[in-house]
Steps between C-alpha positions, in 0.01 A plus 500: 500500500825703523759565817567815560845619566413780701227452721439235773551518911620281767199463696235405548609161473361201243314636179284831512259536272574928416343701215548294117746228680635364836801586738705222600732474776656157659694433762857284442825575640717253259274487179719686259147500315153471534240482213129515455344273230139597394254236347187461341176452671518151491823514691702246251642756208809723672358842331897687662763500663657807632786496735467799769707792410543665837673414820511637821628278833338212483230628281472424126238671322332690189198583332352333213240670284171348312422233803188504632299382835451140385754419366704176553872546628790283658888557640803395392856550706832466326824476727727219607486148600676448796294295764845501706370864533176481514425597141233297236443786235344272212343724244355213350251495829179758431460638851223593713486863589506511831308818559213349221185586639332208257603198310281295234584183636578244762846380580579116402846364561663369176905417523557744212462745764822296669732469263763779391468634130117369470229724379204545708281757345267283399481346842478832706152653584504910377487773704233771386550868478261664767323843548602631851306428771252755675487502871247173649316607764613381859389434820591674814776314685370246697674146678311166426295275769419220334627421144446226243730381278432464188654287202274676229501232196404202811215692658377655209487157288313314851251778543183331357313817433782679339408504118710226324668793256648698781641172724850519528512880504550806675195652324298242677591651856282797400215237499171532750528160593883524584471799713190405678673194578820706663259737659268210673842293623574902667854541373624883429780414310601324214838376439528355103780285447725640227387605202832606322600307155669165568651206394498131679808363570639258241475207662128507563407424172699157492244405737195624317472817784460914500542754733162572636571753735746729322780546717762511253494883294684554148384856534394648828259755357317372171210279646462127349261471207392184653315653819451863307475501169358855501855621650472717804148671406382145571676514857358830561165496440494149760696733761228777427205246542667378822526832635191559459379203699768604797704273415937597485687348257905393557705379230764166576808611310834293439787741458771278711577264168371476121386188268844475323581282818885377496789536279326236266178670439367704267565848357239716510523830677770604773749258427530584169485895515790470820510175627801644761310792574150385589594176736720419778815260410777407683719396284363359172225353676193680624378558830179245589387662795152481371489111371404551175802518301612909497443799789481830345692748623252727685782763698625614144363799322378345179291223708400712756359769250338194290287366802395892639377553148336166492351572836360866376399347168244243678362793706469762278371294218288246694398680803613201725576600873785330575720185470609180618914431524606132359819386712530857597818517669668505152363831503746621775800315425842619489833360430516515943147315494153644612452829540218696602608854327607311183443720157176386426311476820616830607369658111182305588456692799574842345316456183152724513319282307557142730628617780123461632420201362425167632861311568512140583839330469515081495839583793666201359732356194710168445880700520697562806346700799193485294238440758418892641118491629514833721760640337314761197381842485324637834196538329549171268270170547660179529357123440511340837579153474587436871148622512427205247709223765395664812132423424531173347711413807235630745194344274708120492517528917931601539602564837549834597309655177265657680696778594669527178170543349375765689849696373392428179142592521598843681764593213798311527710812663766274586556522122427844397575678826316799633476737279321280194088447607421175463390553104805433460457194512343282189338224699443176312479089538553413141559634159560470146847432649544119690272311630150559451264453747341181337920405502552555875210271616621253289869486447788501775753555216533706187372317155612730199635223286182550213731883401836282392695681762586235692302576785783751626254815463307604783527519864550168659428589859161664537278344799235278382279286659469259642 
């Protein structure tokens, strides 16, 4: 291995794999320096360390010969500590490369990955050098009619004819048995929770839980070993075998917040390559418009570019044919509030390779002015949950919910005007999200208290019956 002092470019960004060695280029406005440290193949032994020679902007970056596809790599950011400013460097934390396109492992919380001046290398998953990508093959552009949602390790580990090596996995979407099962219910569309590497929040192991569902990223590109082992090739070739049956497949992502959660959790990507940089603060403390500890920062350039490229890199690589928007007005916020032409809808919109896909945005988050069903792209979907009441209202006998019903059922134009159809609309009566129907025939008030968060989580106001 050997850096070179000449060569190296600022983009693309994350680690290239190029000729006899890989380009690197990271983002960080206040790192005064950023290293990569190569290991073995067992991802223990630190092989290098070579600090980036080059700098331009926010860009650090170089090129470091003998590295191969394969090979087993992790950050490190030094700069200063001054949380009154925003800024964590610790370059005793090993850092997940954000644009890492694989990682060897699954995220555990340790409090190592806490504390200040702790080394974590041996607690940090790798990231693994890549080839490039060749173009998947995609469908023509196409909006949903009826979709399923699908958590991929639960229905995949309750299928009974799935065989008992693939349960768990994407590779076990690709099944016969799976896809004649979503072809006989008549869905077109299916929407798989998130796949991207995660980590549970801390406090769920103090009551012997995990995060089944995923909905809390370290990296928003590299998939989670857990549900793909095989990486993306895994992911395409179930996206291929559901295209071939008909069937679309949309991809739940969570760009509005990552798994280092609040000022006292862990180090592992973003807040330790530019903790100021990548999430909203004001003051010392960070913005929780997203109630799960950070909001990332999605109207500045480095964030914006991060989730385009994460958006392209699921499509190009895995051939899916569009996504699904966690708390997606996060995506349009603005030190003003909500904004429709915010920096990264508008690149959405203008990019050639998504501006066609499917678009569904969840039109609501936790922080001020956060509820904006109505409010997205002309050519956006949106989850309807007045859909969700209306019906429930109408089905438990309300007065007057007849003719709110019918408004529903014809498109809900009193929410998305006349110039959306009503696809528009993502019509629904229960979901991954509150109650479930089993829940609203049985409950008249929220029960969450088996998650240790105090039952505060969750909507407390949905219509149930009786």
């Amino acid at each position: 291995m050997r850096l070179s002092t000449t060569e190296g470019q600022p983009s693309p960004r994350g680690v290239t794999s190029i000729g006899d060695g890989v380009n690197v280029a990271v983002v960080s406005r206040h790192a005064t320096c950023i290293f990569i440290c190569i290991f073995d193949e067992t991802g223990k032994l630190e092989l290098g360390r070579f600090a980036l020679p080059f700098r331009l902007g926010d860009v650090h970056y170089g090129f470091v010969h003998g590295i191969v596809q394969g090979t087993r790599y992790g950050l490190r950011a030094d700069g200063p500590w001054l949380p009154e400013e925003g800024h964590r460097f610790d370059v005793s934390k090993l850092l997940t490369d954000p644009y890492a396109t694989r990682v060897d492992g699954a995220f555990t919380h340790h409090a190592d990955l806490t504390r200040r001046g702790a080394e974590t290398a041996q607690l940090v998953p790798k990231c693994i050098v890549e080839a490039q990508s060749d173009l998947a093959a995609v469908l023509p552009p196409s909006r949903p009619g009826f979709i399923y949602e699908l958590p991929v390790k639960a229905f995949t580990m309750r299928h009974p004819a799935v065989p008992p090596a693939l349960r768990g996995t994407v590779a076990a979407l690709a099944e016969s048995c799976v896809i004649e099962h979503l072809v006989t219910l008549g869905v077109d569309t299916v929407e798989l929770m998130p796949l991207a590497a995660w980590i549970d929040e801390r406090h769920l192991a103090q009551h012997g839980l995990g995060n089944a569902w995923g909905y809390n990223p370290v990296t928003f590109m590299a998939p989670d070993p857990r549900l793909a082992p095989g990486g993306h090739a895994e992911v395409r070739h179930a996206v291929t075998a559901l295209h071939d049956a008909g069937l679309r497949v949309i991809l739940d992502v969570v760009f509005n917040h990552t798994g280092e959660s609040d000022l006292h959790g862990a180090t592992l990507s973003l807040r330790g390559l530019d903790n100021a940089l990548y999430y909203r603060h004001a003051g010392r403390e960070l913005v929780n418009d997203t109630g799960c500890g950070n909001t990332v920062a999605l109207d500045r350039t480095a964030s914006v570019q991060l989730a385009m490229d994460a958006m392209r890199s699921w499509v190009m690589r895995t051939g899916i044919d569009g996504f699904r928007f966690d708390l997606a007005p996060v995506m349009g916020r603005m030190a003003s509030g909500f904004d429709v032409d915010a920096p990264l809808l508008a690149a959405i919109e203008q990019d050639p390779l998504l501006k066609d896909r499917i678009m569904i945005a969840e039109p609501w988050d936790v922080g001020p002015g956060g509820y904006q069903l109505g409010r997205f792209p002309p050519r956006w979907q949106e989850w309807n949950d007045r859909y969700r009441d209306d019906v429930r209202r109408f089905w438990r006998g309300d007065t007057g919910a007849a003719s709110t019903l019918a408004t529903r059922l014809a498109g809900s134009s009193d929410i998305f005007g006349p110039h959306r159809g009503p696809w528009a609309s993502i019509n629904y009566v229960a979901s991954h999200d509150g109650f479930t129907l089993r829940d609203a025939v049985t409950y008249t008030q929220k029960r969450n208290h088996a998650n240790g968060e105090d039952n505060r989580d969750g909507n407390p106001h949905e219509p149930v019956w009786p």
